[in-house]
C-alpha positions as CSV (number, residue, x, y, z in Angstrom):
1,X,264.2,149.9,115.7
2,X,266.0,147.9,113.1
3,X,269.6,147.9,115.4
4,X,266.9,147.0,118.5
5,X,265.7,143.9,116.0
6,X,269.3,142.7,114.7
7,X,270.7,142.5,118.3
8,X,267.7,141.3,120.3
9,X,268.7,137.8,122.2
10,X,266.3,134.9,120.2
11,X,264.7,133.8,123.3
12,X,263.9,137.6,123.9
13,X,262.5,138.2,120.6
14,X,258.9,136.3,120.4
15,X,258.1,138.1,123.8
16,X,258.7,141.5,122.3
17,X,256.2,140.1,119.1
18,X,253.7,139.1,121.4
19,X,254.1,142.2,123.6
20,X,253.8,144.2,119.7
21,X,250.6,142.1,118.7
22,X,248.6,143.4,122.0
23,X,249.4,146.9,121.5
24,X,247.7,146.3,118.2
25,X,244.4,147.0,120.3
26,X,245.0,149.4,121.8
27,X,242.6,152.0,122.3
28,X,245.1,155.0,121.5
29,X,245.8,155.2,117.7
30,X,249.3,156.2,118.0
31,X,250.2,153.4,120.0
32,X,248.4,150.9,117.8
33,X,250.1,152.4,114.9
34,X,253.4,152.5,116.4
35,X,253.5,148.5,117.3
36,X,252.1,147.9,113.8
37,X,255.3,149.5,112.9
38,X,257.7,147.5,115.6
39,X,256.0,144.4,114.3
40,X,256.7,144.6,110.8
41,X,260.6,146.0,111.3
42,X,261.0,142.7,113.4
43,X,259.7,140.2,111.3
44,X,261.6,141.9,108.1
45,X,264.7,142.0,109.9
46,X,264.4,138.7,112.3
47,X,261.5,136.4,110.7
48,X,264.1,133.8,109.6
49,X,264.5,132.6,113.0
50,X,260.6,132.1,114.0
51,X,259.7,129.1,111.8
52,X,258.6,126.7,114.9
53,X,256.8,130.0,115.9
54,X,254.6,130.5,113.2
55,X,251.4,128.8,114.2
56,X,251.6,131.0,117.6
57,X,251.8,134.2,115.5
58,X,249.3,133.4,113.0
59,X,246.7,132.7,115.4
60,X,247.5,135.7,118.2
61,X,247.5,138.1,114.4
62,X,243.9,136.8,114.1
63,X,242.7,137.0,117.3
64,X,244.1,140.3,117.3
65,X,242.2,141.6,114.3
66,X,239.1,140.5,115.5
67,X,239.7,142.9,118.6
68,X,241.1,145.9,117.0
69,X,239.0,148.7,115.6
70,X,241.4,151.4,113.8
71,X,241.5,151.1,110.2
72,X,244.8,151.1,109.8
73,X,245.7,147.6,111.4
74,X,244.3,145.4,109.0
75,X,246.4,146.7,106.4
76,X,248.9,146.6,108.8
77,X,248.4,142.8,109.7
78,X,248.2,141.9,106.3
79,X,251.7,143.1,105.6
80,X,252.8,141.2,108.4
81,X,251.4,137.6,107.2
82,X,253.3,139.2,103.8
83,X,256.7,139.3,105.5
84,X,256.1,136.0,107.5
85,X,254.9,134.0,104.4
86,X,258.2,135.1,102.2
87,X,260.2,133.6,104.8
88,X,257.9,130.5,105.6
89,X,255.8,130.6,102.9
90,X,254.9,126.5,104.1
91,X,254.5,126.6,107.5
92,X,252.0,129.7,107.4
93,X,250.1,128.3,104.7
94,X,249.5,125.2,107.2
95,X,249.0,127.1,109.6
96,X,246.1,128.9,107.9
97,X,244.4,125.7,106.4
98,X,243.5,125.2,110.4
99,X,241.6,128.1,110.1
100,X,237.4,126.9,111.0
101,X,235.2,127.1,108.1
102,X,233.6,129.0,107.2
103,X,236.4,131.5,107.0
104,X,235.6,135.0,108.7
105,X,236.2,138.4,107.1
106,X,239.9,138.6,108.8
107,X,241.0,135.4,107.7
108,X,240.2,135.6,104.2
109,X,241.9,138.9,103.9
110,X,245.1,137.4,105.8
111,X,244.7,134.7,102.7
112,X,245.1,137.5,100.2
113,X,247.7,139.3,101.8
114,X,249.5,136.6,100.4
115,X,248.9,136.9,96.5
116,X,250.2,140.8,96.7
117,X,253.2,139.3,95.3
118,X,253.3,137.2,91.8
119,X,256.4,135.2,93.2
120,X,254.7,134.7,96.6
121,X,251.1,134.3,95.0
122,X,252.3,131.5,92.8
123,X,254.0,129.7,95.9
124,X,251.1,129.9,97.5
125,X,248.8,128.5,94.9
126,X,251.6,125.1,94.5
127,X,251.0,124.7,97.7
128,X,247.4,125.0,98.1
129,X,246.9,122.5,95.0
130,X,249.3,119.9,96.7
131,X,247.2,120.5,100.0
132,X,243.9,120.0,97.7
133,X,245.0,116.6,96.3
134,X,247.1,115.1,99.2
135,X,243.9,114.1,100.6
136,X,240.3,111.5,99.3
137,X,238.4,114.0,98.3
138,X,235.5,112.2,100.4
139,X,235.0,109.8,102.5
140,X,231.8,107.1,102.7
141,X,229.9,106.4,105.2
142,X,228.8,102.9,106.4
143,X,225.5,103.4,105.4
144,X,226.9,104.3,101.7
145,X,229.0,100.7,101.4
146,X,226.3,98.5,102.9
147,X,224.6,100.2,99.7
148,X,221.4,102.2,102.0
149,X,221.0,106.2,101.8
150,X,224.1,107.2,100.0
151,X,226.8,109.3,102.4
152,X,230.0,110.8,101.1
153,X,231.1,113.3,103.2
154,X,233.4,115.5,102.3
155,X,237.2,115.8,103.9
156,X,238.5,119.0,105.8
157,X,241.9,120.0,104.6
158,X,241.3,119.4,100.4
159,X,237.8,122.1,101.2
160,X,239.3,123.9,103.5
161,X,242.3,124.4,100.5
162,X,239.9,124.9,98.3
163,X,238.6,128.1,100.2
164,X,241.7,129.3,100.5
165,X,242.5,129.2,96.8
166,X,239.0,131.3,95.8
167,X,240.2,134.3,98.3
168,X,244.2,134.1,97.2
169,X,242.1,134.3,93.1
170,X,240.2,137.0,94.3
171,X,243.4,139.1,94.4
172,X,243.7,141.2,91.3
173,X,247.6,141.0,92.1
174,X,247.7,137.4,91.5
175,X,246.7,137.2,87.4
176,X,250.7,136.5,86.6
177,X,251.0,133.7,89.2
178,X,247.3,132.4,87.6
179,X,248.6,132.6,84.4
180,X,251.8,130.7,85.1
181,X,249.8,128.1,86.7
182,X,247.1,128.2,84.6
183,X,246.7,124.1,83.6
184,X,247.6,123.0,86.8
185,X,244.4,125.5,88.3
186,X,242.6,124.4,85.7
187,X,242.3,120.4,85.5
188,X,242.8,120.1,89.4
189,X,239.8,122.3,89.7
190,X,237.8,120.2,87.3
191,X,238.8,117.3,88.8
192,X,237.7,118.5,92.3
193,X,234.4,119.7,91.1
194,X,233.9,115.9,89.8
195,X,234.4,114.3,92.7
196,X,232.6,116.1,94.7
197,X,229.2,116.3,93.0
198,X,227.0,115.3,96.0
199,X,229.4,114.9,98.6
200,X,228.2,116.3,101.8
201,X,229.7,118.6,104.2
202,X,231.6,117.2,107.0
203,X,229.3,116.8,110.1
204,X,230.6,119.2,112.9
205,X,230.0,121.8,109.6
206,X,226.6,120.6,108.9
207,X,226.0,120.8,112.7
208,X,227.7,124.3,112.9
209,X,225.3,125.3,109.8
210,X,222.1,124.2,111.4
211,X,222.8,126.3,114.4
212,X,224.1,129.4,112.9
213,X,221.9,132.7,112.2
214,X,222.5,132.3,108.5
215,X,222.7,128.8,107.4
216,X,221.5,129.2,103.8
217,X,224.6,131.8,103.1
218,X,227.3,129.1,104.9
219,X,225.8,126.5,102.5
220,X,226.2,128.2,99.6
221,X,229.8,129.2,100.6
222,X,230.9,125.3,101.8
223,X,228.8,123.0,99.7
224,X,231.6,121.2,98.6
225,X,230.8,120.8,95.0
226,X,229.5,124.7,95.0
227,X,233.1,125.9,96.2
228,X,235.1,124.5,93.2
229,X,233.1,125.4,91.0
230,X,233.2,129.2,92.2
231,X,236.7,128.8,92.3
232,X,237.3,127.3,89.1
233,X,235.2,130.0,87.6
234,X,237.5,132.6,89.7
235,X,240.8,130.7,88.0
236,X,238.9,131.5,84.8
237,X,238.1,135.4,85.6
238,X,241.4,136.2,87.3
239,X,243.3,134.6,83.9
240,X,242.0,136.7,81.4
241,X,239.3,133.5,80.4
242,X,235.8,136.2,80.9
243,X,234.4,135.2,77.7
244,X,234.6,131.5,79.0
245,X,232.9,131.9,82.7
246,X,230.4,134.4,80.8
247,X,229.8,131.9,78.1
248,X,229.0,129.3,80.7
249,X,226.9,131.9,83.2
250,X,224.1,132.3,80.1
251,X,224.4,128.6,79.2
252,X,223.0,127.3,82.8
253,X,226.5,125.9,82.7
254,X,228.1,126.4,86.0
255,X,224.8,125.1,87.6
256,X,224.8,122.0,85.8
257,X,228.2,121.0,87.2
258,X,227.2,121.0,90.5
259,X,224.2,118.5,90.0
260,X,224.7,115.0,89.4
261,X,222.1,114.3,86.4
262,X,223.4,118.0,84.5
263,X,227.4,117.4,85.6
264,X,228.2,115.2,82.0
265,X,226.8,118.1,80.1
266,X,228.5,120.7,82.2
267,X,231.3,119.8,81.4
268,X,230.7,119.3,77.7
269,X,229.8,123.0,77.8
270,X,232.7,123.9,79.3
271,X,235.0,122.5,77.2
272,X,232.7,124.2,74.3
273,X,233.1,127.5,75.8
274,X,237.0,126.8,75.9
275,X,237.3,125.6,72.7
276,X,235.6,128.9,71.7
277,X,236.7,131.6,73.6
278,X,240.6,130.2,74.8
279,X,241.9,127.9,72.2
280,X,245.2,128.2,72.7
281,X,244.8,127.5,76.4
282,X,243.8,124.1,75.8
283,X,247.9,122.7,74.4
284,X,248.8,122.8,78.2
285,X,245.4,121.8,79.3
286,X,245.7,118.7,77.4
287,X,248.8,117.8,78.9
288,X,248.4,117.9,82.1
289,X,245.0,116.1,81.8
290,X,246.8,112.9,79.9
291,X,246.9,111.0,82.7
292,X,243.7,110.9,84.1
293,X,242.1,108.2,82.1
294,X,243.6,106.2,85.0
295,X,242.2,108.4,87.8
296,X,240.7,106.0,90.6
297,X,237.6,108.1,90.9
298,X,235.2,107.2,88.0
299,X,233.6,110.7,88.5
300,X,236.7,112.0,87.2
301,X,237.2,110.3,84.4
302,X,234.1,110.9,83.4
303,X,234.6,114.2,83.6
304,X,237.4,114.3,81.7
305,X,236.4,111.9,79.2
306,X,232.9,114.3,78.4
307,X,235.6,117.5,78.1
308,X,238.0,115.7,75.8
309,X,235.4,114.2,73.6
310,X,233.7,117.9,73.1
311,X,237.1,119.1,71.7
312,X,236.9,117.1,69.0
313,X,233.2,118.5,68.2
314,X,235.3,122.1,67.1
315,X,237.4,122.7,64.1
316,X,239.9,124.2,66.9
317,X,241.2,120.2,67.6
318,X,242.8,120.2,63.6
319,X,244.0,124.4,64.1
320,X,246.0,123.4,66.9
321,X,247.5,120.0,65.8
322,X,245.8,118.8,69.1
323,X,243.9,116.0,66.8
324,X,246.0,113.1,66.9
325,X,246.5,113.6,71.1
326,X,243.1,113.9,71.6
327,X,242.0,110.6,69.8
328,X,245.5,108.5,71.2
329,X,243.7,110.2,74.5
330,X,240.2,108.4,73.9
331,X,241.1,105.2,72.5
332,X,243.0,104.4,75.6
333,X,239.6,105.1,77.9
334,X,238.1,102.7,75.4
335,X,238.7,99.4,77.7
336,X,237.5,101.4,81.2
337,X,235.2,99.9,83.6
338,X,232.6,102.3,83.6
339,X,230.5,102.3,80.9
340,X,230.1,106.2,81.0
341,X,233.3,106.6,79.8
342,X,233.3,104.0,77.0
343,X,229.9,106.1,76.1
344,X,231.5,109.2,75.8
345,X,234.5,107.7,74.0
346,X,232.4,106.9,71.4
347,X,230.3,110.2,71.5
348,X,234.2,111.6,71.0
349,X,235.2,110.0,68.2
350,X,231.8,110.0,66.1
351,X,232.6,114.2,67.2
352,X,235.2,114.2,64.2
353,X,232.6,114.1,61.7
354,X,231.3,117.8,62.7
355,X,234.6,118.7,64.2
356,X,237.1,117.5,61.3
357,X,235.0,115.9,58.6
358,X,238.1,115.9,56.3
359,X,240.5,113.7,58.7
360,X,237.3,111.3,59.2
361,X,238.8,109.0,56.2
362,X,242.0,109.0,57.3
363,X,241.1,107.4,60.8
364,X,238.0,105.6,59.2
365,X,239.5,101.9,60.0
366,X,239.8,103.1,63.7
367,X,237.0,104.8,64.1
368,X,234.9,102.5,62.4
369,X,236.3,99.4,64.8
370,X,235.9,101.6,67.7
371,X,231.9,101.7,66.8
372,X,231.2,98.4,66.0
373,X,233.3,97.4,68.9
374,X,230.3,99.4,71.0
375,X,227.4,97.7,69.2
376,X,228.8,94.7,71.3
377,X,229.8,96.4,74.4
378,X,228.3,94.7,77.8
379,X,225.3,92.2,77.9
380,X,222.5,94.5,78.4
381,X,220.0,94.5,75.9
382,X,220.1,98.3,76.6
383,X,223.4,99.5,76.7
384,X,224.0,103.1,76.7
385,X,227.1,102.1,75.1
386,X,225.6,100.2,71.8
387,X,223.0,103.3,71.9
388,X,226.3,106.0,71.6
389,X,227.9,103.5,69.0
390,X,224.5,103.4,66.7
391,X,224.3,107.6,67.3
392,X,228.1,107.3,66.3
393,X,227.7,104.9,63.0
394,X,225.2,107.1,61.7
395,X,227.2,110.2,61.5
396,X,230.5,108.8,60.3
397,X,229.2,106.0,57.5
398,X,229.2,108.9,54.8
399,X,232.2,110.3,55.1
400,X,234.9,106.8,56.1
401,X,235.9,105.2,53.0
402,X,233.7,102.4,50.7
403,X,236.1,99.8,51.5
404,X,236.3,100.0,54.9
405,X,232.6,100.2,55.5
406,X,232.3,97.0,53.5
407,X,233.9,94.9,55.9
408,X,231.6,95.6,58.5
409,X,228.8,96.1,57.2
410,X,226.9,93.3,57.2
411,X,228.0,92.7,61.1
412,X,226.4,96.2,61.6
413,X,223.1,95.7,60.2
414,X,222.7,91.7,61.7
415,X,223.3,93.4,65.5
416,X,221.4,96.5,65.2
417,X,218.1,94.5,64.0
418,X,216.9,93.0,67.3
419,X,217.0,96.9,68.5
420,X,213.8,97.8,65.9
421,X,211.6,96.4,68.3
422,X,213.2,97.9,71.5
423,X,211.0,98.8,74.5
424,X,213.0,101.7,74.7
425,X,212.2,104.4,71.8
426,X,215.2,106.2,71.9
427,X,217.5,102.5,70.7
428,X,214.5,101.6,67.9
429,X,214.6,105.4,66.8
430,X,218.8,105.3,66.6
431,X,218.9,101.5,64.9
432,X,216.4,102.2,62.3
433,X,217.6,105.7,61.0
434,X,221.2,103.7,61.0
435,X,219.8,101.1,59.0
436,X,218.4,103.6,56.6
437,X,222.0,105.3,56.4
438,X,223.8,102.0,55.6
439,X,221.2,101.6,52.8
440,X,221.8,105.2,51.4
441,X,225.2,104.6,51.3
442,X,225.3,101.1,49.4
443,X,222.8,102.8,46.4
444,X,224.1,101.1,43.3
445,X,226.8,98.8,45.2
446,X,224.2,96.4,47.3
447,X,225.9,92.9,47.7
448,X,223.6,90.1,48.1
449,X,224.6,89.3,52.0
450,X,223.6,93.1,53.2
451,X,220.6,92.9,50.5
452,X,219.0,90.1,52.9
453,X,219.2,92.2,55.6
454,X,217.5,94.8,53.4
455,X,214.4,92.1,53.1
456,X,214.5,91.2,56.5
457,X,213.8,94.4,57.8
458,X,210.9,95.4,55.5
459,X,208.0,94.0,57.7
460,X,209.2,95.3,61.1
461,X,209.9,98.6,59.0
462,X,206.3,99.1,57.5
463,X,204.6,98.2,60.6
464,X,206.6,100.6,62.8
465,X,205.4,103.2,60.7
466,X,202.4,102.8,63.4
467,X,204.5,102.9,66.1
468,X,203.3,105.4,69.1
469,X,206.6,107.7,68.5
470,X,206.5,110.2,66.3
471,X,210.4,110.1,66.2
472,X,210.5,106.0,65.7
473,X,207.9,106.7,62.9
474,X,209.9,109.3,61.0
475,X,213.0,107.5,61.4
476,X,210.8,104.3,59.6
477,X,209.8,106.7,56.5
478,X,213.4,107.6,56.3
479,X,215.0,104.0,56.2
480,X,212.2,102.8,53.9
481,X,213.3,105.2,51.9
482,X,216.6,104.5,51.4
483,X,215.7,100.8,51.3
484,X,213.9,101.4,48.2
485,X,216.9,102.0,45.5
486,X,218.2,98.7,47.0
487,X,215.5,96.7,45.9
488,X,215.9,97.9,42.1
489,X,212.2,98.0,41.7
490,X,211.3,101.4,40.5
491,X,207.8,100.7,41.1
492,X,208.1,100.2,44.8
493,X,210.6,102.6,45.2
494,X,208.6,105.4,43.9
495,X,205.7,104.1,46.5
496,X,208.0,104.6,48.7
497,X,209.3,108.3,47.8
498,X,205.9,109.6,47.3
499,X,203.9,108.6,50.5
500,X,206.7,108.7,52.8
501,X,208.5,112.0,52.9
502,X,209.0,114.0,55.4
503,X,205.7,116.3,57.3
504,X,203.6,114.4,54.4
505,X,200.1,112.9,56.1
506,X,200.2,109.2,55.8
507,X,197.1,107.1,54.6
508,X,198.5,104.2,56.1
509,X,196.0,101.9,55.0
510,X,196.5,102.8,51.3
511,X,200.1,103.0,51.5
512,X,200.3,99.2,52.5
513,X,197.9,98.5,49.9
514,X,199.7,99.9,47.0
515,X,203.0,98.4,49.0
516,X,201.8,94.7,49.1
517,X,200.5,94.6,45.5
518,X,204.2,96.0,44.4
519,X,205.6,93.3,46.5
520,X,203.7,90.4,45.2
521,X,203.7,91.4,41.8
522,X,206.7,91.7,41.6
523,X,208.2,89.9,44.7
524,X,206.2,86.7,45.3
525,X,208.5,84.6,46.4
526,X,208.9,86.6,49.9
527,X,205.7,86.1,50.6
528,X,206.1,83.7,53.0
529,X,208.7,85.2,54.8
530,X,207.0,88.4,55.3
531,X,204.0,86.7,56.5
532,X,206.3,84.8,59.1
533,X,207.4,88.0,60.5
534,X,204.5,89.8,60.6
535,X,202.9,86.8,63.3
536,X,205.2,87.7,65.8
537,X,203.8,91.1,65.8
538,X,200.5,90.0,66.5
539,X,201.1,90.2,70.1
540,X,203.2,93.4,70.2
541,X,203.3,95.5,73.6
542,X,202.2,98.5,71.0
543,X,198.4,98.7,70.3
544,X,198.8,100.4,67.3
545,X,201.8,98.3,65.8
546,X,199.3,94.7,66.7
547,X,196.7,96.5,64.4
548,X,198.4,97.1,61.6
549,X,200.0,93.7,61.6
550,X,196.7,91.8,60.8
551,X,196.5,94.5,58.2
552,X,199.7,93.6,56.7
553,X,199.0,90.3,57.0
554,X,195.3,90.6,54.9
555,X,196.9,92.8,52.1
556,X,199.2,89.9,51.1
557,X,196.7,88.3,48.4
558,X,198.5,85.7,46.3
559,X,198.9,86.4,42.5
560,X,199.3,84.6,40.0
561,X,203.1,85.0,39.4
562,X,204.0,87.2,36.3
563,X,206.3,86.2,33.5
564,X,209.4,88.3,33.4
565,X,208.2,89.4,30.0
566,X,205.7,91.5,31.5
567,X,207.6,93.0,34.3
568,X,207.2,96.4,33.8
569,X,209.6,97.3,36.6
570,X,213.3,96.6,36.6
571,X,213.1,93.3,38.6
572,X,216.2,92.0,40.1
573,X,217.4,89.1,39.6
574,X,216.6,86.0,41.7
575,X,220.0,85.7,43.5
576,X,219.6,89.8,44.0
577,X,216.9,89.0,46.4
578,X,218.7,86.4,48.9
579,X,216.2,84.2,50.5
580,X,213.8,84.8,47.5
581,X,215.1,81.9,45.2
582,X,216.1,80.3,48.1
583,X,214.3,79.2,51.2
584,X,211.4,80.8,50.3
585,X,209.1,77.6,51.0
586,X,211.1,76.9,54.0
587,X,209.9,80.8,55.6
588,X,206.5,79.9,54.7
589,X,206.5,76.8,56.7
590,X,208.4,78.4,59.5
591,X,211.8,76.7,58.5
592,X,215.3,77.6,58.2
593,X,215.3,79.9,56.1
594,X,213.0,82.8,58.5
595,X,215.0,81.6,61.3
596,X,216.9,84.7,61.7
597,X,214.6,87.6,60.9
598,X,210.9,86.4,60.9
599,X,211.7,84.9,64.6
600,X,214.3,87.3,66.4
601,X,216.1,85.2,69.1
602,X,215.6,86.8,72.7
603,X,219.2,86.4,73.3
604,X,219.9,88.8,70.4
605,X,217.8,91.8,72.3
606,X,214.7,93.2,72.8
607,X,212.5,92.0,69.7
608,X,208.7,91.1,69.6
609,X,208.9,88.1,71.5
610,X,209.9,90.6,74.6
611,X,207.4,93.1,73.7
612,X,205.2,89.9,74.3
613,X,205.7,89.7,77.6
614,X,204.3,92.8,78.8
615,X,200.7,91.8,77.0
């Protein structure tokens, strides 16, 4: 057979093959066997030659299969695609991504005929990654831009790759070729589950599904978001990765990639689960993600931006030397259009604090502009950003250096006070308990410009103590008592300490009682500011917060002021307590000197006067 297929004419050649391939059928075994045979010795010995011919044998093979019964084609025709592919490894791969979705039994086994080989297999997986991002992803629908029902729909040939590459990983025979192009797999993957997170099929497919006998199986197989992920959880499997894909199967994990409100936590898991269970995979991961942060799907760097920033939540960022990458990685998303991204920066960086609490001083300068930067991000009074950057400040202002918290402090606590009387609990809950941080971390070293802020913020502080949520309350008991040290009256500060901890039942009526007569003995002078504040909360949007500002109001009896002689509690000096010694008159009257904190400017965010509205 082999002198027959060295000296057969060219033109004579692709007849005999075709002739072979119908005697595949045939109902005699011997014969079938015998042109399985003739087929193989041809394409060994003479497959150079048949490169325009490939589509034409690829799709009379298949036909082929679908007709022939014995058992010992199949393994037969798969050796065949073998021999064709290690000659035209290209053009039969191209000719297979025209296979219809979804595939059938034959064609999938025809795709992992090809992976027998590690040499072949990891051919075949460059080229099926090229095929995957040649193409958009999706494409929108005129419906979608004229901004109506939204209607991405997903393209053939990078699903139809996709497919192909979770039956080539099914192979056991290709682990080496994963391994070798283990990053590559992995961040294209990710990348392609990202942008695909609601896209639809395409429409002859959705058609095709509604008609067929089993739609709910082809919908599971195509959903275009569904397929990566199976696939990159077979790229996972077939590397060695088992703890990873387990890890993320009893997390909920995998399913929350595939929606669009779980997809930013999916991915936080899975880089968890990596940074856990294959550290030292993640060198080359990081590498070839770098340059994503410009991807032009903001899906994608979203994606990439929640897996980065959850590396630096594990100690295995500093074991690997991957630190300084990953922050030069983050601080270059920090200027990104989408506001997702320059969340999650920020949810990165303030990461280092669990993650690496040692290097936190080191980068304290950087980390600490990249915060404040946030507390100013956008012009919504509710940006998700500022939010992050408040979370962020909290966690990092105990462990960055004196010095450079000094600089900003002041800044901090000025833009974070108009979120106390936020309409949204989760920004008064963040801005208060930051506001009692920076207090616990100025005990003993107050200046007078941050001690200001300190009086400022005790009326909206006490009366928030009412507030409807529990977590806005506790966060109000916790800054209050950090405030206390600050205000070097031991008195007040031991009021503060003893009604106010933590899962203690609050009288609150007594506590303002005893609060009020500390303040006046011993505070008189800010009186009149803390009686300007408290008007504006009159007509708060909170029932319980109005009450207790009448309250605050009536406790504030005027007393005859002491003489420092019989102080019994370490009083501060005047020019400790800014706007005490001066401007005090002007606050009672409503004057300069309550400008800023007894009346909150609108244009600063949400503070009483916007709570007003909704009464």
């Amino acid at each position: 057979m082999r002198i027959i297929a060295k000296r057969l004419p060219p033109d004579q050649l692709i007849s005999l093959l075709l002739t072979m391939f119908e005697a595949l059928g045939d109902p005699e075994k011997n014969c079938s066997r015998a042109a399985t045979v003739m087929i193989n010795c041809l394409l060994q010995e003479r497959g150079g030659v048949l490169q325009e011919k490939v589509p034409e044998i690829v799709s009379v093979l298949r036909s082929k299969l679908q007709e022939a019964q014995g058992e010992h084609v199949l393994p037969a025709a798969q050796h065949s695609m073998y021999l064709l592919a290690t000659q035209h490894c290209a053009a039969v791969v191209s000719t297979l991504l025209g296979s219809p979705l979804p595939l059938d039994s034959h064609t999938s086994m025809l795709w992992r005929a090809l992976a027998v080989e590690p040499r072949l297999a990891a051919q075949v997986l460059g080229l099926l990654l090229e095929k995957m991002s040649r193409d958009v992803p999706f494409k929108e629908s005129r419906a979608f831009l004229l901004g109506r029902t939204p209607d991405r729909v997903a393209t053939l040939l990078p699903l139809s790759a996709t497919c192909a590459l979770f039956e080539v990983l099914s192979t056991p025979a290709a682990g080496p070729a994963v391994l070798e192009l283990y990053p590559q797999l992995f961040v294209a993957l990710l990348l392609r589950v990202s942008c695909t997170v609601g896209v639809q099929l395409p429409r002859n497919l959705q058609a095709q599904e509604r008609r067929g006998a089993s739609p709910a199986l082809a919908a599971r197989n195509l959903e275009p978001c569904s397929s990566a992920v199976d696939t990159l959880r077979a790229v996972l499997l077939r590397s060695g990765s088992e703890d990873v894909a387990q890890r993320m199967d009893l997390e909920g994990g995998w399913e929350l990639l595939r929606t669009s409100a779980g997809h930013e936590e999916g991915a936080t898991r899975l880089a968890r689960a990596m940074a856990e269970h294959a550290g030292p995979r993640l060198p080359l991961v990081l590498k070839t993600l770098a340059c994503t942060h410009s991807s032009a799907y903001e899906n994608q760097r979203v994606t990439t931006t929640a897996f980065l920033a959850e590396l630096l939540n594990s100690n295995v960022a500093n074991d690997l030397m991957l630190l300084d990458s990953l922050l030069e990685s983050l601080v270059a998303r920090q200027k990104d259009t989408c506001a997702s991204v320059r969340r999650l920066v920020l949810r990165g960086l303030a990461n280092l604090a669990s993650g690496c609490p040692d290097k936190v001083r080191a980068h304290g300068p950087q980390l600490l502009t990249a915060m404040i930067g946030g507390l100013d991000d956008g012009d919504s009074p509710h940006s998700p950003v500022a939010l992050e950057a408040m979370l962020g400040l909290a966690r990092l202002v105990h462990l960055v250096e004196a010095w450079d918290l000094r600089s900003g402090l002041l800044h901090v606590a000025i833009r974070i006070r108009p979120f106390f009387d936020s309409e949204k609990m989760e920004f008064r809950t963040a801005s208060i308990r930051l506001f009692g941080h920076l207090n616990q971390v100025c005990h003993g070293d107050c200046e007078d410009v941050f001690l200001d802020q300190v009086v400022g913020g005790l009326a909206p502080l006490l009366l928030h103590l009412q507030d409807p949520q529990a977590a806005v309350a506790s966060a109000c008991r916790f800054a209050l008592r950090m405030c206390g040290p600050n205000l070097a009256c031991e008195d007040l500060s031991a009021a503060f300490q003893k009604h106010l901890q933590e899962g203690r039942a609050l009288h609150f009526g007594e506590f303002l009682n005893t609060t009020c007569k500390h303040l006046m003995h011993h505070f008189p002078d800010l009186l009149g500011r803390l009686l300007t504040t408290c008007l504006f909360y009159f007509k708060s949007s909170w029932e319980d917060v109005r009450a207790a500002a009448p309250l605050f109001t009536g406790e504030q009896h005027p007393l005859p002021r002491p003489q420092a002689a019989q102080q019994p509690c370490l009083m501060p000096p005047l020019h400790r307590v800014p706007g005490a010694a001066r401007g005090a008159q002007a606050a009672a009257a409503g004057g300069p000197g309550s400008a800023h904190f007894g009346a909150p400017d609108p244009a600063e965010g949400p503070g009483p006067r916007g709570a007003d509205q909704g009464c």
